[in-house]
Kinemage of the C-alpha trace (Angstrom):
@kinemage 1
@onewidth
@group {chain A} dominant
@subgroup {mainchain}
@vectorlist {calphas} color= white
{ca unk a 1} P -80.901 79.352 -59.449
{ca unk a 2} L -81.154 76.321 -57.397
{ca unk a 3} L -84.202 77.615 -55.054
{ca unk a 4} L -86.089 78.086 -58.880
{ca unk a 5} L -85.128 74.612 -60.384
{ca unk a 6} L -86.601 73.074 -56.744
{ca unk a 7} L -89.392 75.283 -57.237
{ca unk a 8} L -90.115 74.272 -60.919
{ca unk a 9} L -89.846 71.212 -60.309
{ca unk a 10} L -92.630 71.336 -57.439
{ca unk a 11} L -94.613 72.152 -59.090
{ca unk a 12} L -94.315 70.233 -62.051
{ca unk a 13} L -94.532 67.307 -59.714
{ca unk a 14} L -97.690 69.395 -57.936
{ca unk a 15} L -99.559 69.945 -61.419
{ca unk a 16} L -99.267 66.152 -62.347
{ca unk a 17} L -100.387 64.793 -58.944
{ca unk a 18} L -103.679 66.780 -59.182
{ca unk a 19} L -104.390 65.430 -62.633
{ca unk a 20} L -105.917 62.067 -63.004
{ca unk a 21} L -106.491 61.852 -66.675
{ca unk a 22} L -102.993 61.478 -67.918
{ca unk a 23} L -101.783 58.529 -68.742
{ca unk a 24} L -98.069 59.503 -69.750
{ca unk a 25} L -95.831 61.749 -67.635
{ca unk a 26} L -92.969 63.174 -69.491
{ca unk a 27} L -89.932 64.861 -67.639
{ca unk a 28} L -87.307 66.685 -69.374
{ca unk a 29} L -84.314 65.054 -68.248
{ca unk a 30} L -81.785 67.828 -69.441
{ca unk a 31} L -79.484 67.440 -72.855
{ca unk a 32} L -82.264 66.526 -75.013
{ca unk a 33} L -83.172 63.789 -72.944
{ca unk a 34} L -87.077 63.088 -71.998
{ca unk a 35} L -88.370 60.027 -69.287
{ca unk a 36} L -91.214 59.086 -69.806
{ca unk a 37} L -93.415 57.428 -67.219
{ca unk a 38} L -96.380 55.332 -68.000
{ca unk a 39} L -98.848 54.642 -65.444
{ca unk a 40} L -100.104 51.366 -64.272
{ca unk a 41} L -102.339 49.365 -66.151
{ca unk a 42} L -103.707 45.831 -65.365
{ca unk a 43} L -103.814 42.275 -67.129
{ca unk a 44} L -105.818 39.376 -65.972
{ca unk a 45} L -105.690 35.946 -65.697
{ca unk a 46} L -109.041 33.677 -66.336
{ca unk a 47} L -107.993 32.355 -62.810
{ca unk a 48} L -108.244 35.987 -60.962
{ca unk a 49} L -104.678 37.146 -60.831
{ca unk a 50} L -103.929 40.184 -61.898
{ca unk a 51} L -100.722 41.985 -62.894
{ca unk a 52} L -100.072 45.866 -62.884
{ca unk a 53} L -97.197 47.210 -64.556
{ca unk a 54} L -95.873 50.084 -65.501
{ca unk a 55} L -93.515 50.970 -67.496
{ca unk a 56} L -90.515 53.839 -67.791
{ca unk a 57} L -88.667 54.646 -70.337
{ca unk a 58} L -85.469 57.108 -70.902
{ca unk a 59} L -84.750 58.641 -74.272
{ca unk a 60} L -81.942 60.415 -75.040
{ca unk a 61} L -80.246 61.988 -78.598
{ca unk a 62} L -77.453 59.507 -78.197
{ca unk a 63} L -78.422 55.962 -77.768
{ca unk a 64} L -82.010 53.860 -77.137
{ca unk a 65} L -82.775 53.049 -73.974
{ca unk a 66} L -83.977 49.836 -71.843
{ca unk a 67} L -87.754 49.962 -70.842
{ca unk a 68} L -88.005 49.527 -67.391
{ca unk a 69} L -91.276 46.848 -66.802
{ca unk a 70} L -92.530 46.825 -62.526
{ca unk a 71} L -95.401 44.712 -62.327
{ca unk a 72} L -97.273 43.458 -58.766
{ca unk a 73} L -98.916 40.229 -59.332
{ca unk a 74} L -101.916 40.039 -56.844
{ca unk a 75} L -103.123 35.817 -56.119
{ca unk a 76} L -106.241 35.286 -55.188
{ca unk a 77} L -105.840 32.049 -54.101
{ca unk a 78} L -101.516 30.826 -54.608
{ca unk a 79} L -98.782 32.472 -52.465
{ca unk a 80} L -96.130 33.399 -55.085
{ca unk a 81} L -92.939 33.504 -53.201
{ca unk a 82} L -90.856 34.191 -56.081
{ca unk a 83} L -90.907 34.357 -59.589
{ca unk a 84} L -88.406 32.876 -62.027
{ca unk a 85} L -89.069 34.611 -65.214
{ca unk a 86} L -91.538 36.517 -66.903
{ca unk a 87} L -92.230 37.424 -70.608
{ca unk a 88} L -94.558 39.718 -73.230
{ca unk a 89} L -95.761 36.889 -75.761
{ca unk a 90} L -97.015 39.097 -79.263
{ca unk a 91} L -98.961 37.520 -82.016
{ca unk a 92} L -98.639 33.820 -80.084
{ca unk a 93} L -95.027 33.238 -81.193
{ca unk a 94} L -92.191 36.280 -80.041
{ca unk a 95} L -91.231 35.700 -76.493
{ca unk a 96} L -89.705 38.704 -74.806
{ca unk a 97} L -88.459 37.968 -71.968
{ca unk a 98} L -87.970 40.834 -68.830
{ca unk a 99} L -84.277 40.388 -68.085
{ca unk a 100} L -82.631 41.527 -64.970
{ca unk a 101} L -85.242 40.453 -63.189
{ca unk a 102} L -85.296 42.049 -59.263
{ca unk a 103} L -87.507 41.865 -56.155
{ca unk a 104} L -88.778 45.260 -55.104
{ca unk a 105} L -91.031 43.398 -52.246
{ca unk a 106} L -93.364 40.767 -51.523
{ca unk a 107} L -96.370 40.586 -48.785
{ca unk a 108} L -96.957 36.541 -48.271
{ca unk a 109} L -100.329 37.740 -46.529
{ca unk a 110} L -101.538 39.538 -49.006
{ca unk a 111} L -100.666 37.621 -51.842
{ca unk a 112} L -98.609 40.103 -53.846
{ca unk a 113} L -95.090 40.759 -54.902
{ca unk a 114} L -93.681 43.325 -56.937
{ca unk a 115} L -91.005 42.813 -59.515
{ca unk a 116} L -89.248 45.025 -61.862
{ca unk a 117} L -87.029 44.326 -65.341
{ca unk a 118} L -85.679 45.069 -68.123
{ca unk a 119} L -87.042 44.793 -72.055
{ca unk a 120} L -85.071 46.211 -74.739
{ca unk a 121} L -86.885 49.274 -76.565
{ca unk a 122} L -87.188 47.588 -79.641
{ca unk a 123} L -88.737 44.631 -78.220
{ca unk a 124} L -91.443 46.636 -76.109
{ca unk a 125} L -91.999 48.727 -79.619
{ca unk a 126} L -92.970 44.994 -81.258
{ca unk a 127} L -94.729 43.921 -78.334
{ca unk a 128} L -97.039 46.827 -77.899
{ca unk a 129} L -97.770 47.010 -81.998
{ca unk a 130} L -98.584 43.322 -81.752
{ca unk a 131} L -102.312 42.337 -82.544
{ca unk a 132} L -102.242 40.081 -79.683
{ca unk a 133} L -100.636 40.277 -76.436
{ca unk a 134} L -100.004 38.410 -73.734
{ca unk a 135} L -98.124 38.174 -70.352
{ca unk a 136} L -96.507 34.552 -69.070
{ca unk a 137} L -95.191 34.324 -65.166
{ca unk a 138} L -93.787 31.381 -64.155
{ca unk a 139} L -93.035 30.306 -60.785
{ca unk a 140} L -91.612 26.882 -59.870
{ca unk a 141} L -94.112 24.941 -61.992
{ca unk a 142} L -96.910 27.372 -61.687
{ca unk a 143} L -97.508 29.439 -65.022
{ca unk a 144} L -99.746 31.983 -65.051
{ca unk a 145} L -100.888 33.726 -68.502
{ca unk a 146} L -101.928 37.706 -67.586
{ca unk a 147} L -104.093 38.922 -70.658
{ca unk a 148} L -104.737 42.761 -71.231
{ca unk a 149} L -107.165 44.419 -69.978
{ca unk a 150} L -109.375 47.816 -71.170
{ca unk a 151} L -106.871 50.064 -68.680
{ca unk a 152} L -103.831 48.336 -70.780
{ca unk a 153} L -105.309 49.108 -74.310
{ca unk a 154} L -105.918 52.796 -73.274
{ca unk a 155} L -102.425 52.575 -72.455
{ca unk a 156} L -101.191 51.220 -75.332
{ca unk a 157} L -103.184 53.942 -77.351
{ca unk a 158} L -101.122 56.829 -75.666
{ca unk a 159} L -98.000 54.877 -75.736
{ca unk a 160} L -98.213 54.247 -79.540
{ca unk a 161} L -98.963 57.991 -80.187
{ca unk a 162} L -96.428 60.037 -77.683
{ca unk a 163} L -93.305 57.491 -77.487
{ca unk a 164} L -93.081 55.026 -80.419
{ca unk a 165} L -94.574 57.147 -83.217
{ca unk a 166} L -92.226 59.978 -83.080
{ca unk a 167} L -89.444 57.853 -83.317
{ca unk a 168} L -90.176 56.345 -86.510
């Protein structure tokens, strides 16, 4: 039984290497419970940084779920040693702030550093529903605002359809 399940799950892992066009993988994650796995999409500052994130996202029968938010910022021209906060900003005014921020890794020569966090489900539902959206990084006293970009609103199209719609 164990040989199949390693199996299955080769080739699950297999079939959704070879395709490109998804956006949103979805695992069964056993008692009812799906992951879903979003795949990176970029926003841009008017300054050339960029930030790609990607998001997963656990739900279950039995309670709702943090969204898990990693996003590399890439500098073209500052060295971002570390970053003190970040948030979504939707429709200019709701700040929703990644908690639990954490490191993953950071290449000074390269300009880029990877952070993942936290947003509550309910706050990532408002966020991506918003008309306008926005990222904010700030970094000692550098701020940086991240808009979306066409990758991001093709991701927010599959995200509205396969995770938050059949929720409601």
């Amino acid at each position: 039984m164990l040989k199949i399940r390693i199996i299955l799950l080769f080739c699950i892992f297999f079939l959704f290497s070879c395709s490109n066009k998804s956006i949103i993988y979805t695992f069964y994650t056993g008692k009812g419970g799906l992951q879903y796995f979003v795949k990176p999409s970029e926003f841009k500052s008017s300054d050339g940084e960029v930030a790609i994130i990607d998001f997963t996202y656990q739900d279950d029968d039995n309670y709702e779920n943090d969204v898990i938010c990693n996003f590399t910022l890439e500098s073209n021209e500052k060295t971002i040693a570390k970053i003190d906060s970040a948030f979504f900003v939707a429709d200019n005014d709701m700040h929703f702030q990644f908690r639990e921020m954490k490191l993953l890794f950071r290449e000074i020569e390269n300009k880029k550093i990877r952070y993942s966090g936290l947003l509550e489900f309910s706050k990532f539902k408002y966020a991506i529903l918003s008309e306008k959206l926005y990222m904010l990084i700030y970094s000692g006293k550098i701020t940086i605002e991240l808009f979306p970009t066409k990758s991001f609103y093709k991701a927010k199209e599959k995200i509205i359809l396969e995770i938050i719609r059949p929720k409601e």
